[in-house]
N, C-alpha and C positions, 0 to 999 in steps of 0.2 A: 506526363504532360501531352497534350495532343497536340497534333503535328499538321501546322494546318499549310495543303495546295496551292500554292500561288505562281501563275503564271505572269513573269518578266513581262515588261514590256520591251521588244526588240531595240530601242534607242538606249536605255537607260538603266537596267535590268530592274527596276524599282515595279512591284507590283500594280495591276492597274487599281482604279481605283474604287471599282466596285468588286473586284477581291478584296482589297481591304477594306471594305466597309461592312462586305458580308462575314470575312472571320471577325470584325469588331463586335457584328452586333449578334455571332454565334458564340461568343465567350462571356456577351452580356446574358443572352439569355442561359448559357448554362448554369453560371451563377447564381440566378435565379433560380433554375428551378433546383440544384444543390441547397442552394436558403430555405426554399418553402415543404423541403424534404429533411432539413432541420442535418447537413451536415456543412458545416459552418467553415470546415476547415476549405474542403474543395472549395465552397462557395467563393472564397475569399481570394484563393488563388486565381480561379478565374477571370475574377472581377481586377485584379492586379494583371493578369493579361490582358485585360482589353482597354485599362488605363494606359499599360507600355506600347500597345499598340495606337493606342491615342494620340501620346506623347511625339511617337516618331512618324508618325502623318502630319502633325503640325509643324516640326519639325522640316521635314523634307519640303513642306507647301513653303515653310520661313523660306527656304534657302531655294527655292523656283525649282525643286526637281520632280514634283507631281504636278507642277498649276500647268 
């Protein structure tokens, strides 16, 4: 699984939110291109990492700790 950088924000340690948007949409696009290179398994895993990362942004925005 790849391991993705994210720097804390000093109040909150909760990443900011253009790191999380850019490993969002860097596990969306591996996804992809693991699909259109026809290995289904990766692809899928991916695409499950960047729904969990989804999940827990909306998440944190629910409960006012990124807004």
């Amino acid at each position: 699984m790849t391991t993705v950088n994210t720097t804390p924000t000093p109040k909150t340690g909760i990443p900011s939110l253009l790191t999380r948007q850019q490993a969002i949409e860097n596990a969306l696009s591996g996804a992809l291109h693991h699909a259109r290179s026809g290995d289904l398994h990766s692809a899928t895993g991916r695409a499950i990492r960047a729904a969990s990362m989804l999940k827990q942004a909306c998440a944190e925005v629910r409960e006012g700790g990124a807004a």
